[in-house]
C-alpha positions as CSV (number, residue, x, y, z in Angstrom):
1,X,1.8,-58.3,-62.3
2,X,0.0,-55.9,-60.2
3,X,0.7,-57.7,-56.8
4,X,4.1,-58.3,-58.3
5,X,5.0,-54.6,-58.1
6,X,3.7,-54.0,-54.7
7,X,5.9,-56.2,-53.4
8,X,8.6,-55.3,-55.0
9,X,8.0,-52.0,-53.7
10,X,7.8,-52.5,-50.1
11,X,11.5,-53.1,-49.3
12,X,12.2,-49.7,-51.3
13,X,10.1,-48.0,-49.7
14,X,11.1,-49.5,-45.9
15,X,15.2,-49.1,-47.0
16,X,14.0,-45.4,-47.7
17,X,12.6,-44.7,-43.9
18,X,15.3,-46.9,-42.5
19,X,17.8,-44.9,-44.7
20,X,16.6,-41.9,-43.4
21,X,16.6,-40.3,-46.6
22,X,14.3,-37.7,-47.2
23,X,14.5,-36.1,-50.7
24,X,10.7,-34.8,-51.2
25,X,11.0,-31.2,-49.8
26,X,8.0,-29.0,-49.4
27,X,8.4,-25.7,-51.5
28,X,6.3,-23.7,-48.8
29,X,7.5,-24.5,-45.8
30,X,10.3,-26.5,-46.1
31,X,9.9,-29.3,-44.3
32,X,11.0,-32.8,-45.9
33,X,9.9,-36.4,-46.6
34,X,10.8,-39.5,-47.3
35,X,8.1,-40.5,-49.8
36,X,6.3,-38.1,-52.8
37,X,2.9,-39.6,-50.8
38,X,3.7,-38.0,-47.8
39,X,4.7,-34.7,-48.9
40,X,1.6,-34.6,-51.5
41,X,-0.6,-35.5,-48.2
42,X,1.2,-32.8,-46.0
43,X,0.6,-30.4,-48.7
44,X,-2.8,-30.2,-48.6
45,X,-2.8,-28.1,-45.3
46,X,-1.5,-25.3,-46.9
47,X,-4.5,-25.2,-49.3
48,X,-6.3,-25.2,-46.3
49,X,-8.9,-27.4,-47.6
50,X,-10.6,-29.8,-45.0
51,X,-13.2,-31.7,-46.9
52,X,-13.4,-34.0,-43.3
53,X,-16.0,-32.8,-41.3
54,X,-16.9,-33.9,-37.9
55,X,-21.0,-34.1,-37.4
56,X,-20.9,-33.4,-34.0
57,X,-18.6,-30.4,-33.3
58,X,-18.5,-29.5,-36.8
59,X,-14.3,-29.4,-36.6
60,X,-12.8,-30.2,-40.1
61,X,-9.9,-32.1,-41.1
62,X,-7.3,-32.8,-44.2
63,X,-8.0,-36.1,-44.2
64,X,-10.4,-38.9,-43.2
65,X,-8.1,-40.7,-41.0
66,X,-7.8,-37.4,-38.5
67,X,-11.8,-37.2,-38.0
68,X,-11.4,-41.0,-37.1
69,X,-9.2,-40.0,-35.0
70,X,-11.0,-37.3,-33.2
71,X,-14.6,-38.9,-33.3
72,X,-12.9,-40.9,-30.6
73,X,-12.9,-37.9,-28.2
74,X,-16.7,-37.9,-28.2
75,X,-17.3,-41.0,-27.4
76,X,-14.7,-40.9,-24.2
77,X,-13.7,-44.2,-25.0
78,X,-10.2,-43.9,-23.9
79,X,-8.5,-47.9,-23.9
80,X,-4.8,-46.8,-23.1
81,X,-3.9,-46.0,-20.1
82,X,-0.5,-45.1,-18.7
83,X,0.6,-47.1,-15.7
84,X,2.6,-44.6,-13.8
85,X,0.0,-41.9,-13.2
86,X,-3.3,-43.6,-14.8
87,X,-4.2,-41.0,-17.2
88,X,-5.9,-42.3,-20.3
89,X,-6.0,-41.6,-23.7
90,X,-7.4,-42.4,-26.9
91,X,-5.1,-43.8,-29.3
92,X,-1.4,-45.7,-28.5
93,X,0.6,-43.1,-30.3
94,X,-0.2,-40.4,-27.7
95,X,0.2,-43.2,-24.7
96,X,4.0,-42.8,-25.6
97,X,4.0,-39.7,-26.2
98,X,2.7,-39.0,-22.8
99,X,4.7,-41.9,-21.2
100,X,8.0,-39.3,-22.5
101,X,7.2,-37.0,-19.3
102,X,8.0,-39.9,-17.2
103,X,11.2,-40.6,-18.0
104,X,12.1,-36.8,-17.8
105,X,14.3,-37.3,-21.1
106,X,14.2,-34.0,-22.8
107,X,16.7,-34.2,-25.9
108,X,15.5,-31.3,-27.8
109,X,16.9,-27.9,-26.4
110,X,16.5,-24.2,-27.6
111,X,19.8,-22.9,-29.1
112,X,18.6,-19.5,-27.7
113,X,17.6,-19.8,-23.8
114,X,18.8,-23.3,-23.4
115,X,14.9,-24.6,-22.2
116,X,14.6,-28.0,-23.1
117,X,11.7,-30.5,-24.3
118,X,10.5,-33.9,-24.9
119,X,9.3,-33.2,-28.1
120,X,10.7,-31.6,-31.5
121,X,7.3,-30.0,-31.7
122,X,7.4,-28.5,-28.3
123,X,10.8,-26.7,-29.2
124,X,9.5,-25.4,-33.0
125,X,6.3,-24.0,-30.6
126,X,8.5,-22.6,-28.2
127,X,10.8,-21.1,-30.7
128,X,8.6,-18.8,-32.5
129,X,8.4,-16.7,-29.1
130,X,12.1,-15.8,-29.3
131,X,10.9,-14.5,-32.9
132,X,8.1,-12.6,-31.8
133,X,5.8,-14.0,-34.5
134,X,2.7,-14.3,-33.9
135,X,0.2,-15.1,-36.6
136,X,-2.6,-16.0,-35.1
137,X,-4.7,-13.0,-33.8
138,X,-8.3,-13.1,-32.2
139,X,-11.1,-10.6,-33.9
140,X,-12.4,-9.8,-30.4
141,X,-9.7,-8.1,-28.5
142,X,-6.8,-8.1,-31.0
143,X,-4.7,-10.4,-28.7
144,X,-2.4,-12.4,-30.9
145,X,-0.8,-16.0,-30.3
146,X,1.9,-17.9,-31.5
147,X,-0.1,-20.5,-31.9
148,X,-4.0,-21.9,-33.7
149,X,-4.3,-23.6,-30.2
150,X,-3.6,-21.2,-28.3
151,X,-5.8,-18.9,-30.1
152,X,-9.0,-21.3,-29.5
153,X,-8.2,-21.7,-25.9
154,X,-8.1,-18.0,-25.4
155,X,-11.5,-17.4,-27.4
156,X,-13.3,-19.5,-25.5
157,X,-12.8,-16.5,-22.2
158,X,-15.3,-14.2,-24.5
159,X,-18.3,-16.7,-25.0
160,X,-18.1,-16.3,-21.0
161,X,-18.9,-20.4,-21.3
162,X,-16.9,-22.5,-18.8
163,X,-17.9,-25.9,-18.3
164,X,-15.2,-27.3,-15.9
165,X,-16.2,-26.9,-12.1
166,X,-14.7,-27.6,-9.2
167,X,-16.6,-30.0,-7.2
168,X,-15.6,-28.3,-3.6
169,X,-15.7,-24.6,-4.0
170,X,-17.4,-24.8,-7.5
171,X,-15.5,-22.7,-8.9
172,X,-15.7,-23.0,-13.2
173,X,-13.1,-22.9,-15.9
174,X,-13.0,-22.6,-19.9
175,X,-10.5,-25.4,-19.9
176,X,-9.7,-29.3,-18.0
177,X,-6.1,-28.0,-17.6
178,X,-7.2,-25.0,-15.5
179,X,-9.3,-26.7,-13.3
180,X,-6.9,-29.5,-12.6
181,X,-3.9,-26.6,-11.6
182,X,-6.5,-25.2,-8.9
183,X,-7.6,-28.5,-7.5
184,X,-3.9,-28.7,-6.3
185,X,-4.7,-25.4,-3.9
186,X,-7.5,-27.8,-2.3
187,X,-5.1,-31.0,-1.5
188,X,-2.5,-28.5,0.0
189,X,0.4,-30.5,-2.2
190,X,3.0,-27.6,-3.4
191,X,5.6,-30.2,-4.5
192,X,7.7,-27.4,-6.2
193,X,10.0,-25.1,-4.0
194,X,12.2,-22.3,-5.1
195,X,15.6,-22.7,-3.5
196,X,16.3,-19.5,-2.6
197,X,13.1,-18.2,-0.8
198,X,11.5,-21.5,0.2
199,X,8.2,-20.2,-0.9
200,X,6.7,-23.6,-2.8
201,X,4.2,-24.1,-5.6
202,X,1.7,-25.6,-7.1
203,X,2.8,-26.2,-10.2
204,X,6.7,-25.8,-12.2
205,X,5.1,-22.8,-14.2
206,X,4.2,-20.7,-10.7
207,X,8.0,-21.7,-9.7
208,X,9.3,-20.7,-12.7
209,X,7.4,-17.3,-13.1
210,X,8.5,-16.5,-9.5
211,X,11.9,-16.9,-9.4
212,X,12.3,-14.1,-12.2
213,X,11.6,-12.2,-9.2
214,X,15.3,-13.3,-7.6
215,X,16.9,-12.0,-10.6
216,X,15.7,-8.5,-9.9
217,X,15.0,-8.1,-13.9
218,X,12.1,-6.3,-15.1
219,X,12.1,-5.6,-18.6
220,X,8.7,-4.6,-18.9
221,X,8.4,-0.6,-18.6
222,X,5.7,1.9,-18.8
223,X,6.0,4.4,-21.1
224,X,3.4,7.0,-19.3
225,X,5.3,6.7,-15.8
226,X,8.3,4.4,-16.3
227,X,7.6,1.7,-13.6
228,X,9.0,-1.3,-14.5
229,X,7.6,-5.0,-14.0
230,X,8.7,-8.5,-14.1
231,X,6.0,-9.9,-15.9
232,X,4.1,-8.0,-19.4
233,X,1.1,-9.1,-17.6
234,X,1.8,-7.1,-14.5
235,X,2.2,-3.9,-17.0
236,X,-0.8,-4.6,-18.7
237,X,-2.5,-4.5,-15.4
238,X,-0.8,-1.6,-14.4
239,X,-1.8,0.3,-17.5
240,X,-5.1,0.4,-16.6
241,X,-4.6,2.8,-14.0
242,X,-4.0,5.4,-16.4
243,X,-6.6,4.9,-18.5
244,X,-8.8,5.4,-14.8
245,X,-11.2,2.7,-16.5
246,X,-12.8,0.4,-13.7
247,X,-15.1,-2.0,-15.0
248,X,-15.9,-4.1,-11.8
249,X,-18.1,-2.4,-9.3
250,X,-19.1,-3.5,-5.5
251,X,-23.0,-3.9,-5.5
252,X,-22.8,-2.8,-2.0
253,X,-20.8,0.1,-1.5
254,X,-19.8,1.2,-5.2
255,X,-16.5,0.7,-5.0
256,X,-14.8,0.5,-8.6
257,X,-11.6,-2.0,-9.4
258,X,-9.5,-2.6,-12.6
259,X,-9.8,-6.2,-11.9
260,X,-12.3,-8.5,-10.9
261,X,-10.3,-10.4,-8.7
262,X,-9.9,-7.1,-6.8
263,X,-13.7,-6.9,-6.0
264,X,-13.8,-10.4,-4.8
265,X,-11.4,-9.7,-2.3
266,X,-12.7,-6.7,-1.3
267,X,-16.4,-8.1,-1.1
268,X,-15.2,-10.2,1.7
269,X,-14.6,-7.1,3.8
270,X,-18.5,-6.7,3.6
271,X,-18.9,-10.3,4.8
272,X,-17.0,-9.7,8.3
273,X,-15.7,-13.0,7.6
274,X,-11.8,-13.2,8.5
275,X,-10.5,-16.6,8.4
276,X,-6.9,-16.2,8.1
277,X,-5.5,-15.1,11.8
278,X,-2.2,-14.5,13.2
279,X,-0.9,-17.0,15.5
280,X,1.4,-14.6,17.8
281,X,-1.5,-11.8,18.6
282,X,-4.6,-13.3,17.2
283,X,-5.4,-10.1,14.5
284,X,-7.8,-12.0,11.7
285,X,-7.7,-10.9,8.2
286,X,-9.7,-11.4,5.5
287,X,-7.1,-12.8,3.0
288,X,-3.9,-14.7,3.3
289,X,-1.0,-12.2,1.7
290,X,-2.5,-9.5,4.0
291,X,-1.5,-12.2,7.0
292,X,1.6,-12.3,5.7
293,X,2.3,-8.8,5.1
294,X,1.3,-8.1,8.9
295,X,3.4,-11.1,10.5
296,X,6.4,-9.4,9.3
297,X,6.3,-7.2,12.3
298,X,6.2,-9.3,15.1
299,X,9.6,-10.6,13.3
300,X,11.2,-7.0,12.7
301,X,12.7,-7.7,9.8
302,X,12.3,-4.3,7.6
303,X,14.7,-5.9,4.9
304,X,13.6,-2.6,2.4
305,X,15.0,1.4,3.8
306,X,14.5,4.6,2.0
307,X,17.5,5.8,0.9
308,X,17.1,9.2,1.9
309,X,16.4,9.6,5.3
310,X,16.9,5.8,6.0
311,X,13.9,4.5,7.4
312,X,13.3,0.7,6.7
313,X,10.0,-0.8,5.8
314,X,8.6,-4.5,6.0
315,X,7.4,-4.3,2.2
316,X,8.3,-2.9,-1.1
317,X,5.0,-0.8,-1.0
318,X,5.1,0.8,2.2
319,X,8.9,1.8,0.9
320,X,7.1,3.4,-2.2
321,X,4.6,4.9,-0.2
322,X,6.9,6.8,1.8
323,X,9.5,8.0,-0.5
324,X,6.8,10.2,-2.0
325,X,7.3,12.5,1.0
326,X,10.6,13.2,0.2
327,X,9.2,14.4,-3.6
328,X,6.5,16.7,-1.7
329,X,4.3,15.3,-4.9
330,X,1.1,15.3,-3.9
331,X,-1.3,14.6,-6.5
332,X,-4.6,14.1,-4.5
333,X,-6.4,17.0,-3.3
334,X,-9.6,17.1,-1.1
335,X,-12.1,19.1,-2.9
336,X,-13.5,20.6,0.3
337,X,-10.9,22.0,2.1
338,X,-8.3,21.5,-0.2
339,X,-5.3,19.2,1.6
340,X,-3.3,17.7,-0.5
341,X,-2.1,13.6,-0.3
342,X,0.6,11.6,-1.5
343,X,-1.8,8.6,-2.3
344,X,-5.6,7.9,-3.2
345,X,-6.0,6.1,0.7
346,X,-4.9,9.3,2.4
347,X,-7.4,11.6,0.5
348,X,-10.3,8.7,1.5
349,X,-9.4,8.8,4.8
350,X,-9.5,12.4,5.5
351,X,-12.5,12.7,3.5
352,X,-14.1,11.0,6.4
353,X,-13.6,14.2,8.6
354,X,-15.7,16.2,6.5
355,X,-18.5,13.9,6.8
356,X,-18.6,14.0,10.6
357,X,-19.9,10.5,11.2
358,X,-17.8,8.9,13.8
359,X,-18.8,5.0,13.8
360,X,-16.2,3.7,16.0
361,X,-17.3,4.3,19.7
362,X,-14.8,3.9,23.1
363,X,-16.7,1.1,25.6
364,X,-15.2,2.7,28.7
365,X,-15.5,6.8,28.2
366,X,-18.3,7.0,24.8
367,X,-15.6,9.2,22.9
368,X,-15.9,8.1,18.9
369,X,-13.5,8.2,16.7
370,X,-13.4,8.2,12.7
371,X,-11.2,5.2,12.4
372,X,-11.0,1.9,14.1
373,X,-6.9,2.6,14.4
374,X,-7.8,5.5,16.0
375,X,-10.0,3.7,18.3
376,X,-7.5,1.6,19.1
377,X,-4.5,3.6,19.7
378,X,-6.7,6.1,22.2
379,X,-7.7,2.4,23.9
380,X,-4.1,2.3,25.2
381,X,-4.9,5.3,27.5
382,X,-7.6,3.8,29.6
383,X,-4.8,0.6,29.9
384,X,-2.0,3.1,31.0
385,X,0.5,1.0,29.0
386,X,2.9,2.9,27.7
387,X,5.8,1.1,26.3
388,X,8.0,3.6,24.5
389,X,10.0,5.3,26.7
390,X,12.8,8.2,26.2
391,X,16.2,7.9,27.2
392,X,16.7,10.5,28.1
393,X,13.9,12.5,30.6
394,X,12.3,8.9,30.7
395,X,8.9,10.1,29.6
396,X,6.8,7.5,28.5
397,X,4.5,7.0,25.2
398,X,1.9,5.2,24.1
399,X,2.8,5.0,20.4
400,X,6.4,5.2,19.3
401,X,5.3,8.0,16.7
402,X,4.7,10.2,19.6
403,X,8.3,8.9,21.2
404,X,9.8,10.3,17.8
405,X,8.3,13.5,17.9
406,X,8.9,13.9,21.6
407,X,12.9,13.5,21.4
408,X,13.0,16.1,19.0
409,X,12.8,18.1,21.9
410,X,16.2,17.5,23.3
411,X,17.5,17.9,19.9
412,X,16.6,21.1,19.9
413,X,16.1,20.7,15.8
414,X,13.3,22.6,15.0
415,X,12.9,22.6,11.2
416,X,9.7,24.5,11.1
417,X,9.3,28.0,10.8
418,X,6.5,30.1,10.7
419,X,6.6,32.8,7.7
420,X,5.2,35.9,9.9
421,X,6.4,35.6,13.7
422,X,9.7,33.5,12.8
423,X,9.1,31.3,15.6
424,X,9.7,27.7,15.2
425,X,8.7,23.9,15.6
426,X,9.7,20.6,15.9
427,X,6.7,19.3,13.8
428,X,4.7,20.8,10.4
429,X,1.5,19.6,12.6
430,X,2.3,22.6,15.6
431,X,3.7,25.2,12.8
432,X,-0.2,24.9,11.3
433,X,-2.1,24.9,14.8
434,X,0.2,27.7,15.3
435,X,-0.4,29.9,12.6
436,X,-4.0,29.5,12.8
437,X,-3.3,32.5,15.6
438,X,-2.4,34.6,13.0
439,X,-5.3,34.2,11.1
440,X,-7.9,35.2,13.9
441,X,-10.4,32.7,13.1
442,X,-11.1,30.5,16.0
443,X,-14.4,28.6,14.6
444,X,-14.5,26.2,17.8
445,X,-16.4,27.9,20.5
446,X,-17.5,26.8,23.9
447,X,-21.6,26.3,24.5
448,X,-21.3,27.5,28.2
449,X,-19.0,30.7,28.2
450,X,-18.5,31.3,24.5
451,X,-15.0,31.5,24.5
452,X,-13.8,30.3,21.0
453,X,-10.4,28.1,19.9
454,X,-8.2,27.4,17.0
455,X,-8.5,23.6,17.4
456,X,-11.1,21.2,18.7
457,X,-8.8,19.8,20.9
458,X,-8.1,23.4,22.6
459,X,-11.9,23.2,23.5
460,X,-12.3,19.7,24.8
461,X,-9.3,20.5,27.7
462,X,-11.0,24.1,28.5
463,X,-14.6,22.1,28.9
464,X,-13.3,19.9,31.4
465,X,-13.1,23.5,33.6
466,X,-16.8,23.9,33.6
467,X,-17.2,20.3,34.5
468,X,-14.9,20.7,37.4
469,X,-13.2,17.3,37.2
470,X,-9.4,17.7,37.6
471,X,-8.1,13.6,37.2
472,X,-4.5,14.6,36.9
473,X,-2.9,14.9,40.5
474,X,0.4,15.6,41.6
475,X,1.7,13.2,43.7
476,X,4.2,15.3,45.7
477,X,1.7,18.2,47.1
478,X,-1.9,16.9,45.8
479,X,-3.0,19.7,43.5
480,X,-4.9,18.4,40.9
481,X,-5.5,20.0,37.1
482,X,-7.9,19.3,34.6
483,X,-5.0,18.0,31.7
484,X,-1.8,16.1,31.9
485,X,0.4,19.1,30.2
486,X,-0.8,20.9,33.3
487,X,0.3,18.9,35.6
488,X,3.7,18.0,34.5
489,X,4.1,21.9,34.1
490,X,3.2,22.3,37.3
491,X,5.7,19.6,38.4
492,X,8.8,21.1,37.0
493,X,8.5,23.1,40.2
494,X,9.3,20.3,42.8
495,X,12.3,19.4,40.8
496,X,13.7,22.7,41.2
497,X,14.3,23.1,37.3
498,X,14.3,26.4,35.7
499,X,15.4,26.7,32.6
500,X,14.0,30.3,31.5
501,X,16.6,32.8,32.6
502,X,15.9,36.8,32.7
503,X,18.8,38.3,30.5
504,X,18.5,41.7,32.6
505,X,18.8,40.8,36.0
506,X,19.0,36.6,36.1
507,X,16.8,35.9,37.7
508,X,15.2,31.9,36.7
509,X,12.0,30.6,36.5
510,X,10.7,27.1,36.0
511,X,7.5,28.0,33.2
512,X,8.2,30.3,30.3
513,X,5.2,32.6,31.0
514,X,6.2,33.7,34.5
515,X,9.6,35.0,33.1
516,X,7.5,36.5,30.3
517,X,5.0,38.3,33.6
518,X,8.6,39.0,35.4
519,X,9.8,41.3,32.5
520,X,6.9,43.5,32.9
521,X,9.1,45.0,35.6
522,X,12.5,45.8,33.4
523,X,11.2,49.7,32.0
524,X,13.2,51.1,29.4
525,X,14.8,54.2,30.1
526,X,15.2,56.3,27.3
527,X,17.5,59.5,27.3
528,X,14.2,61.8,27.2
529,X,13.0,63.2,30.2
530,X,10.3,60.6,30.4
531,X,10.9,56.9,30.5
532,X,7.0,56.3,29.8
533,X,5.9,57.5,26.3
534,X,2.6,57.3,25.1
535,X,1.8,54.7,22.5
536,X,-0.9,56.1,19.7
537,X,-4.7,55.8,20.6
538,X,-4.3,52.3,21.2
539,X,-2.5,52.3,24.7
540,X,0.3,53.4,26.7
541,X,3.8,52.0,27.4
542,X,5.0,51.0,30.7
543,X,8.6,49.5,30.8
544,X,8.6,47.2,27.4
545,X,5.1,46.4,28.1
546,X,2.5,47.6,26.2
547,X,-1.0,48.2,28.0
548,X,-4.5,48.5,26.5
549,X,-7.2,49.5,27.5
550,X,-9.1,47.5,29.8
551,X,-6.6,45.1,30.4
552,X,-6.0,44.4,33.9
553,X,-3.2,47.0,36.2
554,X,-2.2,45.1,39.1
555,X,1.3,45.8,37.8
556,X,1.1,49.4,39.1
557,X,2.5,49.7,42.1
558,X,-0.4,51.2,44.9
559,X,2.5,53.2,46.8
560,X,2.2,55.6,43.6
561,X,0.3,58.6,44.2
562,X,-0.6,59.3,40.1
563,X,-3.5,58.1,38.8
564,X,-3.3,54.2,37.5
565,X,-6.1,55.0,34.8
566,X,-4.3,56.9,32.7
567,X,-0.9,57.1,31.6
568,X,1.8,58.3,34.5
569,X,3.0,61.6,34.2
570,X,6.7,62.4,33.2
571,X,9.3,61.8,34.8
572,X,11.0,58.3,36.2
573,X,8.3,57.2,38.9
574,X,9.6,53.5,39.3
575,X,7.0,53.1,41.5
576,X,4.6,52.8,38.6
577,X,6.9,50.0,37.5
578,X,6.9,47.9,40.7
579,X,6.0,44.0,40.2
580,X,3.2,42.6,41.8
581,X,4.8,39.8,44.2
582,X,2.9,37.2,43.2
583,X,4.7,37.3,39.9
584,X,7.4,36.3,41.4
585,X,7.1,33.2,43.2
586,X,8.4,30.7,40.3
């Protein structure tokens, strides 16, 4: 009777799954069945009861027939294998599950995004991320998942344990999946390629994850300084900045980062080793993005330009960097002297002044330099290449920074303006040499005659006169000086130039500081009975000039028969105010 009823109930119970009937709903979660044994089985994982315990791994299971299941795994007996790409597994069911990718049949799509996949779980995964539910949290960090899976795969990063390694740079991984991702980086193969850039991939996920970057949509924002990012990751990152928390430090140098795989790449700058070099000028770098980043300007394509004072940029960052002038916000300060900087690099750099050590040394003249660009650009000299040229005086430069500056010149723009003489310049840089002369102090003095400057570079060009070398020649009459400014000063007077014009009696004079000697000559007459006045204790007047004591008198004219160490007497002796002649000769 028995085996009566068991046969009796096979076709029912085959016209029910064929039927696709499935009355036997689960009160808890919904889902539905076609049997009462199925749903009674399937509610046993709400209980959360596992009685099944694997005696290996300890890993428990609803029922018996999942622990067989996974006690398969530890023996690595895996009998099915797929024929297209070989991989193997351990049971039929997820042979053809696997063999799904293959056919690239993805029926199930999200009502939501439109993303589709090959299996109805794979959706129900992937929609709990447009609900933001995520139940699964881990007791370490707080960091909550979507799903149990995902939570054990992310655990694993805190035991620190990762036993998958890469058998040609030996680099290790928590999981079989990460390891197999980076093996791709060794074989070269980047089989996906985004179709707008051309940049390719390893894998669909980079691809994907990159070109968000096309659409120009970041909704990920900071709420402490509102920059905005593609990725949540990417703000996470960034966040760290303003907590000022840098856990990974340089063992050599001290150097602090936010990010580990920050102090690897900068621990390759204590190795010397550059392996990545550019093709077109031979500069090596010690990683690849900072290759590309510099090949950029051999093509001089500046695709990214500030738009307010329109000055293009190869990269996003450089852009940034610059537009902070325009804000004057300069949030770094040097606690020794106290200059301000737009950025952290700036304040490092100049912090290198203060510290006098000059490692980078010149082969061909011994001068040393801070920095190895400033090595570099004072290399050009001894070269004498100077390829930036003005159009329109056709002086040459060695940098195009110092072409810039130069044809501000014939602008006559000068934007500068000191706050106690009114005199102005074409660069903040001369405005503070400048008004250093109003401050008196001069702490740069000369070891031979003690005459003291306002800058270091005003005493290097007066030493050379105690050395007696003059390099600079002219080449029209053969006088020589001891610095370049000299000489083309000098030279303004073969070309017959004069640009500096008396405004009492016209006459024109080539240098500004002969026409400034020539108006020694102009007195001023006043209605009084004595064009010379006296002047206070300090000195007397003669003309517009004003003479102290001990200063030199060959402005008085000999053919005077008053005394020329004291003040002239009244009356208007214009002898008194005779020129010397050799003021003249500009």
């Amino acid at each position: 009777m028995e085996k009566t009823f068991t046969t009796m109930k096979q076709p029912r119970r085959r016209q029910s799954i064929d039927s696709g009937d499935k009355s036997f709903t689960c009160d808890q979660c919904g889902k539905t069945f076609t049997q009462s044994g199925s749903l009674k089985q399937h509610q046993l994982i709400h209980t959360g009861f596992k009685p099944f315990s694997c005696d290996q791994c300890g890993k428990a299971f609803t029922w018996s027939s999942s622990l067989k299941h996974h006690q398969v795994i530890h023996t690595g007996f895996k009998p099915f294998s797929c024929d297209q790409c070989g991989k193997t597994f351990t049971s039929k069911n997820n042979l053809k599950r696997h063999q799904l990718i293959h056919t690239g049949f993805k029926s199930f799509s999200c009502d939501q995004c439109g993303k589709t996949f090959t299996w109805s779980s794979s959706l129900k995964q992937h929609q709990l991320i447009h609900t933001g539910f995520k139940p699964f949290s881990c007791d370490q960090c707080g960091k909550s998942f979507t799903s149990k899976n995902k939570l054990k795969g992310h655990q694993v990063i805190h035991t620190g344990f990762k036993s998958f390694s890469c058998d040609q740079c030996g680099k290790t991984f928590t999981g079989s999946s990460s390891l197999k991702q980076h093996q791709l980086i060794h074989t070269g193969f980047k089989p996906f390629s985004c179709d707008q850039c051309g940049k390719t991939f390893t894998g669909r996920s980079g691809l994907k994850r990159h070109q968000v970057i096309h659409t120009g949509f970041k909704s990920f924002s900071c709420d402490q300084c509102g920059k905005t990012f593609t990725w949540s990751s990417s703000l996470k990152q960034h966040q760290l900045i303003h907590t000022g928390f840098k856990p990974f430090s340089c063992d050599q140098c001290g150097k602090t980062f936010t990010r580990s795989s920050s102090l690897k790449q900068h621990q390759v700058i204590h190795t010397g080793f550059k392996s990545f070099s550019c093709d077109q000028c031979g500069k090596t770098f010690t990683g690849s993005s900072s290759l590309k980043q510099h090949q950029l300007i051999h093509t001089g394509f500046k695709s990214f330009s500030c738009d307010q004072c329109g000055k293009t940029f190869t990269g996003s960052s450089g852009l940034k960097r610059h537009q902070l002038i325009h804000t004057g916000f300069k949030p770094f300060s040097c606690d020794q002297c106290g200059k301000t900087f737009t950025g952290s690099s700036g304040l490092k750099q100049h912090q290198l002044i203060h510290t006098g050590l000059k490692p980078f040394s010149c082969d061909q003249c011994g001068k040393t330099f801070t920095w190895s660009s400033g090595l570099k650009q004072h290399q050009l000299i001894h070269t004498g290449l100077k390829p930036f040229s003005c159009d329109q005086c056709g002086m040459a430069f060695t940098q195009s920074g110092s072409l810039k500056q130069h044809q501000l010149i014939h602008t006559g723009f000068k934007p500068f303006s000191c706050d106690r003489c009114g005199k102005t310049f074409t660069g903040s840089s001369s405005l503070k040499q400048h008004q250093l002369i109003h401050t008196g102090f001069k702490p740069f003095s000369c070891d031979q005659c003690g005459k003291t400057f306002t800058g270091s570079s005003g005493l290097k060009q007066h030493q050379l006169i105690h050395t007696g070398f003059k390099p600079f020649s002219c080449d029209q009459c053969g006088k020589t000086f001891t610095g370049s400014s000299g000489l083309k000063q000098h030279q303004l007077i073969h070309t017959g130039f004069k640009p500096f014009s008396c405004d009492q009696c016209g006459k024109a004079f080539a240098l500004k500081n002969r026409l400034i000697n020539h108006k020694l000559i102009h007195p001023i007459i006043h209605p009084s009975s004595s064009a010379l006045s006296v002047a206070g204790s300090r000195g007397w007047i003669a003309g517009n000039t004003m003479v102290f004591p001990g200063q030199p008198r060959d402005i008085i004219s000999p053919v005077c028969s008053e005394s020329a160490s004291g003040p002239p007497p009244s009356g208007t002796c214009l002898e008194h105010l005779t020129q010397e002649a050799s003021l003249s000769d500009a």
